[in-house]
N, C-alpha and C positions, 0 to 999 in steps of 0.2 A: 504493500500500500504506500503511491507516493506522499509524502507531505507535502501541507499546505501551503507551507512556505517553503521554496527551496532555494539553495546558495546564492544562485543571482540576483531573488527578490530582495536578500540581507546586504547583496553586497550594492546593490543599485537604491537602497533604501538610507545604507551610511553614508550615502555619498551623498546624495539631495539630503539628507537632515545633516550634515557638516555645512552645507553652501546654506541652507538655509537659515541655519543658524547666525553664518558670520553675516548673511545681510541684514538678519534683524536685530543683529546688535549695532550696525553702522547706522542703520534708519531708526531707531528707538535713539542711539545715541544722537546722532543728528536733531531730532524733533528734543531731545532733551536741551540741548547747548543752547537751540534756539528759544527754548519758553527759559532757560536760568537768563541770558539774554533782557528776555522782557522783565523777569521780575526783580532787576537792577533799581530799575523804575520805583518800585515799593518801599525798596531797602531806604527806611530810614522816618518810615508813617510809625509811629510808636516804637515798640519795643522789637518793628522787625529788624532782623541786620544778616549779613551776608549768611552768615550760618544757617541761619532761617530761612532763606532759599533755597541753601542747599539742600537742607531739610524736606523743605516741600516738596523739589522737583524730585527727591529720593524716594519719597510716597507714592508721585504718581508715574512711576515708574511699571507698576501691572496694569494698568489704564492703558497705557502707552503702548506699552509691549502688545494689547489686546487689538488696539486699532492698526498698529504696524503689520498684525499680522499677515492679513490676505495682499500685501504688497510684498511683503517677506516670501510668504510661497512660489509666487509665480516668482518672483527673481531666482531665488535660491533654487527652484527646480531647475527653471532655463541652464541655470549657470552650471547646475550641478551635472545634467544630459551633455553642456560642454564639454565637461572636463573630460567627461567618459566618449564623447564622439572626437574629441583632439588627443586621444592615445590609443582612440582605435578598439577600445570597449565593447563601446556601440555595435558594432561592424561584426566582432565577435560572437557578441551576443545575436545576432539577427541574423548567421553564418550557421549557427546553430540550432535556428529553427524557432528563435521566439519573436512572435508577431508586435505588432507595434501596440498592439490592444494588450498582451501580455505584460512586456516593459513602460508604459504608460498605470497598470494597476500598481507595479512597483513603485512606481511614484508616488501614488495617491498612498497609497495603507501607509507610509509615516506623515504625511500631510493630513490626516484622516486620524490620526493618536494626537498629534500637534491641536488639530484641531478642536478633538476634544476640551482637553487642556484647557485652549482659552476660551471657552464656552465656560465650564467651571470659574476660570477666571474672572471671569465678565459678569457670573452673578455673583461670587462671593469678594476674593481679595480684590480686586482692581475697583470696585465701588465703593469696601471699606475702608483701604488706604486713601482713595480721592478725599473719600468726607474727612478722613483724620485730619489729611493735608490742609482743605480749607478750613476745618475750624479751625485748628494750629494756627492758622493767618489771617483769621478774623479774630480771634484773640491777641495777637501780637500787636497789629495793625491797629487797634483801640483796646483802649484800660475798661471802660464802659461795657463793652459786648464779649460775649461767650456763646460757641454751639456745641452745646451735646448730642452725640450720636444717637440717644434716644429722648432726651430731655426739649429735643429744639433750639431755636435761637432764644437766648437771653440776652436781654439789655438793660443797661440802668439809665435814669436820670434824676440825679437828688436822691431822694428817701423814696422812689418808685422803681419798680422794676417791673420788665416787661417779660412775659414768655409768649413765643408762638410755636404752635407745631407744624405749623403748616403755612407755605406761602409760595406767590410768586409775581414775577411782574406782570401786569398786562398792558401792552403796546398800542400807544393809540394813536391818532393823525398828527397830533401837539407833541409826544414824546410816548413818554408812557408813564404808569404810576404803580404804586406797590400795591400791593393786596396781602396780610397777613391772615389766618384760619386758627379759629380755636385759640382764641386768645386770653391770656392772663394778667391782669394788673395785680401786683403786690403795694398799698403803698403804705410806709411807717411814717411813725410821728420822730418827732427830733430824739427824744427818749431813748428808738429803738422797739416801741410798743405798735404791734399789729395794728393801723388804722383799719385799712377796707381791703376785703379782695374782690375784684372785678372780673367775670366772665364776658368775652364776649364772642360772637359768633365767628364775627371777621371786622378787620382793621385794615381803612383806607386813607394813605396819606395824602392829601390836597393844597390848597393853595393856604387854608384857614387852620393846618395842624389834621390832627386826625379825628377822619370819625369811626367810631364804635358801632357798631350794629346789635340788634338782640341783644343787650347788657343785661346782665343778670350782676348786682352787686350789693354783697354781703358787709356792714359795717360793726366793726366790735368797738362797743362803747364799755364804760367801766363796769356800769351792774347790768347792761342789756346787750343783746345778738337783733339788730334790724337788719331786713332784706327788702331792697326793692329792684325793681324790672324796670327797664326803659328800649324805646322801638330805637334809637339815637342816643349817643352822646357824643359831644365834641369834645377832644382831649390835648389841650393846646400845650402839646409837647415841641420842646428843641431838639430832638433827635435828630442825628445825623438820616436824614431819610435816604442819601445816594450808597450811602455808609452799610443802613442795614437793607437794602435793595439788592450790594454786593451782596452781602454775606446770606440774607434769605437766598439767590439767586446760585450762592455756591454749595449751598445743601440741598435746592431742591431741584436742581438741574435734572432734567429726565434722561438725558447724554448719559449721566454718570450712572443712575439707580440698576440697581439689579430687575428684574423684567415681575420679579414677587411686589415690588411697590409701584413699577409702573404700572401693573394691573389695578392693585389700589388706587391710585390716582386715578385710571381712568373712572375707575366706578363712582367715584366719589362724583369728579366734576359731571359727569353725567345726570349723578343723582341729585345734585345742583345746581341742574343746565347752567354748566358751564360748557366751556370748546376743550376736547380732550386730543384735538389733534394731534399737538406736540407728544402726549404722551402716546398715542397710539401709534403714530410714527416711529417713534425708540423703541416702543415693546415689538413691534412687529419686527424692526430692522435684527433685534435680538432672536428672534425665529429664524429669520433666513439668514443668520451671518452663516453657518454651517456650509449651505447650497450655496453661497456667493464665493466662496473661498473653492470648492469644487469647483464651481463651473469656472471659473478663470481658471483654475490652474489646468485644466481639462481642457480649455481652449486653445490656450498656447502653447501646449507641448505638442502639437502636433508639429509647430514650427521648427522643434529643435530636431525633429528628423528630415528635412528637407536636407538637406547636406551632411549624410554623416562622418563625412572624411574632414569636414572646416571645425574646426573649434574655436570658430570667432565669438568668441566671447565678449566683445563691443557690440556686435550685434545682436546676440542673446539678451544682453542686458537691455538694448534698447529697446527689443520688441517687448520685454518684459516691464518697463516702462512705461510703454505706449499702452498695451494692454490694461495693467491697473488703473493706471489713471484716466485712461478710456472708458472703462468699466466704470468706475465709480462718479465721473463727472456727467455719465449719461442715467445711472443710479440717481444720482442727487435729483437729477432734473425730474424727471419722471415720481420721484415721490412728491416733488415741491409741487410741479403738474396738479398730482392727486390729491395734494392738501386743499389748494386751490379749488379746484372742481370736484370737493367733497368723495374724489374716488376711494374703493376702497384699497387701502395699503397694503394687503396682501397681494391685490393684483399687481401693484405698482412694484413691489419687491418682487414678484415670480416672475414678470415682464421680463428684465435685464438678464437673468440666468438663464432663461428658459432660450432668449435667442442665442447666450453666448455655447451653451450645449450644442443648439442645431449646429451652431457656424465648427461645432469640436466632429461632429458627425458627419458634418461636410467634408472636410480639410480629411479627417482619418480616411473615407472613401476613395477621395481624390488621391492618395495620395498610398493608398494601399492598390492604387486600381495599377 
């Protein structure tokens, strides 16, 4: 009985996860140099300083590695089929009888473990290093504000403190404005003695300070507990509002979340007609990153058999280039498309894969005929 995997599958398999690897440490580290780059800019808003950069960009470092990856594959395969078609491998291997459908699965089964990997990734470490990162920098960044991974954004002003669990921006013709959810006022007297705790539904900053919506607020007085409701309150705070807009904005980015809260979130705004676009856009993109990273690399490897005697590796990489960033700039548009015209995002994510496979079934025909 043959095995499943045999010698040439292991040995064509080290060789594309070796290439692949050293491109996604060049492209991770690339995308890294350039955000430590940006966040020079920062260094020196409160307590942050060089170190706390380095800090940061050291957190989002499985973030990074997760989004590098489907450009990491197709390069590192290309590269990798060169090395083996410029010593003559290739030629070898095809000399012996194994079809181009055969040496192309060898590619995939460690792009196919890899890829697991950053799927794992993408819902656990790379979401919860991001949020460490930004709270880390919304804490350094102001004395005033703090984010807890499960606690939310806290903020202070004077003897009040603020908590939200929930927030984000919404965009409008004039600019746009914050919206905070589930919101808590703490406020004390000079003493340090509980004055009132305020509940409210949602918190919107405007031109007048903020208003409170649904308040629910409970007042402790020395021998009594009153509670009263209100439909409105105006809360004429100094809060840095562009301040906590970052830092609400850097916890609840739907980019970063694992695809278990962007499900939450959609249900919610839903169940709040609100627009859960953004978030159904990320959670969906989290479904098909798997199939995106296939069909590219599936697509372009048929290129690296066109010539198996050249090991032009300028050209490997280039089409490997052209490809991802082909791939994913007509990806973009085609979701942006469907945001627009309310399509729905599964179609809009199957679209791009589904032609880049035909064009892989084309090319292998062509090219086996």
């Amino acid at each position: 009985m043959r095995p499943l995997l045999r010698i040439h599958d292991l040995y064509v398999a080290r060789v594309v996860t070796i290439a692949v690897f050293a491109t996604w440490v060049v492209l991770v580290g690339l995308d890294a140099l350039m955000a430590g780059v940006n966040e020079i800019g920062a260094v020196g808003q409160g307590d942050y300083t060089y170190l706390s950069a380095v800090a940061y960009i050291a957190q989002t470092l499985p973030r990074r590695a997760y989004v590098m990856f489907p450009t990491a594959a197709v390069i590192g395969s290309l590269m990798g089929l060169g090395q083996l078609a410029a010593t003559s491998e290739l030629i070898a291997m095809r000399a012996l009888g194994l079809s181009r459908t055969r040496l192309s699965i060898s590619v995939a089964l460690p792009l196919l473990v890899l890829t697991a990997l950053m799927v794992v990734n993408g819902e656990t470490l790379g979401p919860m290093a991001q949020r460490n990162a930004d709270s880390m920098k919304s804490a350094q960044r102001s004395n005033n504000m703090v984010v807890g991974r499960y606690s939310g954004l806290w903020a202070r002003e004077g003897d009040t403190f603020l908590n939200a669990q929930n927030g984000s921006e919404i965009a409008e013709a004039g600019g746009s404005r914050i919206q905070l959810q589930d919101v808590r006022l703490f406020e004390f007297a000079s003493d340090g003695r509980l004055e009132s705790v305020a509940h409210a539904k949602t918190a919107e900053h405007g031109a007048d300070g903020w208003l409170l919506r649904e308040v629910q607020r409970t007042w402790f007085e020395p021998r009594a507990v009153t509670r009263t409701e209100a439909l409105e309150e105006h809360w004429a705070s100094q809060l840095d509002a562009s301040t906590l807009a970052a830092s609400a904005s850097s916890i609840w980015r739907p980019r970063y979340m694992p695809s278990s809260e962007l499900r939450a979130g959609i249900e919610y705004r839903k169940r709040n007609q609100l627009d859960a676009g953004e978030f159904e856009e990320h959670y969906w993109g989290r479904w098909f990153y798997p199939l995106n990273v296939l069909a590219l690399c599936l697509a372009a490897i048929p290129f690296a058999f066109g010539s198996l005697r050249s090991g032009n590796a300028g050209k490997r990489l280039f089409i490997g280039v052209v490809f991802a960033l082909g791939f994913w700039l007509t990806q973009m548009q085609v979701v942006k498309f469907a945001a627009v015209y309310r399509i729905d995002f599964r179609l809009a994510y199957l679209l791009p894969p589904a032609v880049m496979l035909l064009v892989s079934w084309l090319l292998f025909r062509r090219r086996s005929a």
